[in-house]
C-alpha positions as CSV (number, residue, x, y, z in Angstrom):
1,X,-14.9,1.3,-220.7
2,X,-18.1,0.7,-223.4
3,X,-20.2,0.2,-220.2
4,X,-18.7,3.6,-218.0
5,X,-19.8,5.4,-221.3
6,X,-23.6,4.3,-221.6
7,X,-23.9,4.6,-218.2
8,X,-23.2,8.2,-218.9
9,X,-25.3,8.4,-221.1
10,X,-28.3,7.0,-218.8
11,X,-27.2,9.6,-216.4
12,X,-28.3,12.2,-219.3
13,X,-31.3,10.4,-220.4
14,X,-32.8,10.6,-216.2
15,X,-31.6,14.1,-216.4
16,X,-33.9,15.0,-219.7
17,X,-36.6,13.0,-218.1
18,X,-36.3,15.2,-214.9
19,X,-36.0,18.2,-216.5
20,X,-40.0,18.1,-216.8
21,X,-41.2,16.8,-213.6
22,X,-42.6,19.5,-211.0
23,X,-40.9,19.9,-207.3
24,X,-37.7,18.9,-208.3
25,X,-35.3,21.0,-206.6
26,X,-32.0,19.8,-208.1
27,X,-30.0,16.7,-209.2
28,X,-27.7,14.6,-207.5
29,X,-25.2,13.3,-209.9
30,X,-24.3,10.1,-207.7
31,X,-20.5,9.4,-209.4
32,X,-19.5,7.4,-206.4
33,X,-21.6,4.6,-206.2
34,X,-19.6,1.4,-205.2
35,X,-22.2,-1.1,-205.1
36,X,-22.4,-1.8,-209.0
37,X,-20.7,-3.4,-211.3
38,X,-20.0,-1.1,-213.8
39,X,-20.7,1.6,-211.5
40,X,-20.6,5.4,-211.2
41,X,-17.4,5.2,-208.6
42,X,-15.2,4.8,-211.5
43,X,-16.7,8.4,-213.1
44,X,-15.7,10.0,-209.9
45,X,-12.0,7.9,-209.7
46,X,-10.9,9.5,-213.3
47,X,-10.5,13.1,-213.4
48,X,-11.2,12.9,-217.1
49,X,-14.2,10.9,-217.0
50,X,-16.0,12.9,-214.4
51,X,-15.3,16.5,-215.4
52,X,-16.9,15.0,-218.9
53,X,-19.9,13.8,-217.1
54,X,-20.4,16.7,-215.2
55,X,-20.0,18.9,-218.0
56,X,-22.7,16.8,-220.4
57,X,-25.3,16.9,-217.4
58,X,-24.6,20.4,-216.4
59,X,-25.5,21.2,-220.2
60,X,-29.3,19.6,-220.2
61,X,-29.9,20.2,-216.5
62,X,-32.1,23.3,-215.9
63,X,-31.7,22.6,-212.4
64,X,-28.7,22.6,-210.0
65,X,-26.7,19.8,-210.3
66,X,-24.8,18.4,-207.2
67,X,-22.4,16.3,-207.4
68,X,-22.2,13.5,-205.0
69,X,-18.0,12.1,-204.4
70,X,-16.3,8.7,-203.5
71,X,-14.3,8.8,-200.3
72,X,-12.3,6.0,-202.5
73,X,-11.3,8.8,-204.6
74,X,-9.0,11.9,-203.8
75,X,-11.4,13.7,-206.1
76,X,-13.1,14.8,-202.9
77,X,-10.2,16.5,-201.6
78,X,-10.5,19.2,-204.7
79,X,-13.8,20.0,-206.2
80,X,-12.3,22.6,-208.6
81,X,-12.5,19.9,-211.5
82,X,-16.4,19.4,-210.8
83,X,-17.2,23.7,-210.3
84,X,-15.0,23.8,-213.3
85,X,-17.6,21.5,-215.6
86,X,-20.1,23.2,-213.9
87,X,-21.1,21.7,-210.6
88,X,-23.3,24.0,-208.6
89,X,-22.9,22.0,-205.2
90,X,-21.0,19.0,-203.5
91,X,-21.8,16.2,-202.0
92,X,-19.4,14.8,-199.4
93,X,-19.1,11.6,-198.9
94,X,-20.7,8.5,-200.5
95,X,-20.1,5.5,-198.6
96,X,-17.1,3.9,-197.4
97,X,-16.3,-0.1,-199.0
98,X,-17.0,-2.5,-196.3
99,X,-16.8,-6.2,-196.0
100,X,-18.7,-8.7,-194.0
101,X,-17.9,-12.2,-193.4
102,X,-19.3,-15.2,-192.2
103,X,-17.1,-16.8,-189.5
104,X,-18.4,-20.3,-189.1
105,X,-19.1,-20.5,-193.5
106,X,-16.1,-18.5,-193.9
107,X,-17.8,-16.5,-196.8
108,X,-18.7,-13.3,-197.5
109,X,-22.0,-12.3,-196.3
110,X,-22.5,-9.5,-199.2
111,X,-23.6,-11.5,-202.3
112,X,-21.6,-8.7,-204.0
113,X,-18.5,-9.1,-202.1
114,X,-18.1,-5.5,-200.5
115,X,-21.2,-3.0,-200.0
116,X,-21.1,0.9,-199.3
117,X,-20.1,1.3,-195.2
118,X,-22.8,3.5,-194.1
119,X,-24.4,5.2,-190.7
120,X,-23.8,6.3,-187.4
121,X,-20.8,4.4,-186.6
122,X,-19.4,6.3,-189.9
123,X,-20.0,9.7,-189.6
124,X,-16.5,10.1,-188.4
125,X,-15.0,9.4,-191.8
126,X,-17.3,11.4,-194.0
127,X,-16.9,14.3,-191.6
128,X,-12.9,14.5,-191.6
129,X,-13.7,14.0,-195.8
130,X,-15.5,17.4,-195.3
131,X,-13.0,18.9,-193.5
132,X,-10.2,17.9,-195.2
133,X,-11.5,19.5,-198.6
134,X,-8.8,21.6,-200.3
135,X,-10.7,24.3,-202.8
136,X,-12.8,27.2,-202.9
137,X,-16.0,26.4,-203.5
138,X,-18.1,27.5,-200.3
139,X,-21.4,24.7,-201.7
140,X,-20.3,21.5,-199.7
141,X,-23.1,19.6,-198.3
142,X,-22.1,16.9,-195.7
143,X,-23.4,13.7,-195.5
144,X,-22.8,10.3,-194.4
145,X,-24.1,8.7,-190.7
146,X,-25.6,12.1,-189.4
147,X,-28.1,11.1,-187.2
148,X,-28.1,14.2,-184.5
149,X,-28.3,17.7,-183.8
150,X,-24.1,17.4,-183.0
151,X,-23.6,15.3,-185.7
152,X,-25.4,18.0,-188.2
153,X,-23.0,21.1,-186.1
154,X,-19.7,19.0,-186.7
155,X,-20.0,18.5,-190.4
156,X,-20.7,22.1,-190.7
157,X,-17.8,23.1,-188.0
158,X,-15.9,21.1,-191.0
159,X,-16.7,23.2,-193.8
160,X,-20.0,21.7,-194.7
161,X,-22.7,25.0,-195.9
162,X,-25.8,21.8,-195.7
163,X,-26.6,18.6,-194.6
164,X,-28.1,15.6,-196.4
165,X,-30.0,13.5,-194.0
166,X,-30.7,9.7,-195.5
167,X,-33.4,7.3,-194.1
C-alpha cells in the first residue's frame, strides 16, 4: 500500500512539472497500467484510491485531465466516481492481460509473466467496454486496436465522443 501511495504522488509531481511546459493539451491520468509492479491498475481497481487520485491531480492540473480506465476493473462501466473527483474526460480501455507461452520451454515468454493485450485483433473488447458504459458523462474517448476508418465509426457508434489512435 506505501508503494500505491508514492506512486500517487509521482503522478502529482509529472503533473506540476507539466503544468509549465507549452503545447500540452491535457493530461492522461494512466490508472490502468498492468504492466508494473506496483502499478497504476490498482488506483483504477479501488474506488477509494482512484477518486483520491483523481481528485489530488485535478487540484494542480491547469489542464484537462483524462482519465485513462482498466478493462480489469468495473470502474469502466461507471465513470461517475472519476467526473465526480473531477475528471474532464475518459479514456476507454487500457489493455487487456495477456499471456504468452513458450511451447517447446514451457515458459512464459513475458519476463513479467502477463503484458497489456493490445491491437487490431483487440479492438473488439475495448469497443463493447465503450459501449457498455453505464453514466452520463457524454466525454468518452475510445481507444484500444483502432487501426481504420470502421474501426474509428464503431467506437463512436458505441458511445465514444473521440478517438485515441496509438503507434
Amino acid at each position: 500500500m506505501q508503494c500505491l501511495w508514492a506512486l500517487a504522488d509521482e503522478y502529482e509531481d509529472v503533473v506540476r512539472i507539466l503544468n509549465d511546459g507549452e503545447g500540452i493539451a491535457g493530461y492522461e491520468l494512466n490508472v490502468s497500467c498492468p504492466n508494473t509492479k506496483c502499478g497504476g491498475i490498482a488506483f483504477g481497481s479501488d474506488p477509494r484510491m482512484l477518486s483520491d487520485v483523481v481528485s489530488a491531480v485535478k487540484k494542480i492540473a491547469t489542464r484537462p485531465l483524462i482519465v485513462k480506465l482498466s478493462p480489469m476493473s468495473p470502474a469502466f462501466r461507471d465513470g461517475a466516481r472519476c467526473e465526480e473527483a473531477g475528471a474532464d474526460a475518459l479514456s476507454l480501455v487500457n489493455t487487456f492481460v495477456g499471456m504468452a507461452i513458450d511451447a517447446e520451454t514451457r515458459k512464459p515468454r513475458i519476463s513479467n509473466i502477463t503484458a497489456g493485450l493490445s491491437g487490431p485483433p483487440s479492438s473488439r473488447l475495448p469497443c463493447a467496454c465503450v459501449g457498455s458504459r453505464e453514466g452520463g458523462e457524454d466525454s468518452v474517448i475510445g481507444l484500444g486496436g483502432i487501426s481504420t476508418a470502421e474501426d474509428v465509426i464503431e467506437f463512436m457508434l458505441a458511445g465514444a465522443s473521440a478517438i485515441e489512435v496509438a503507434p
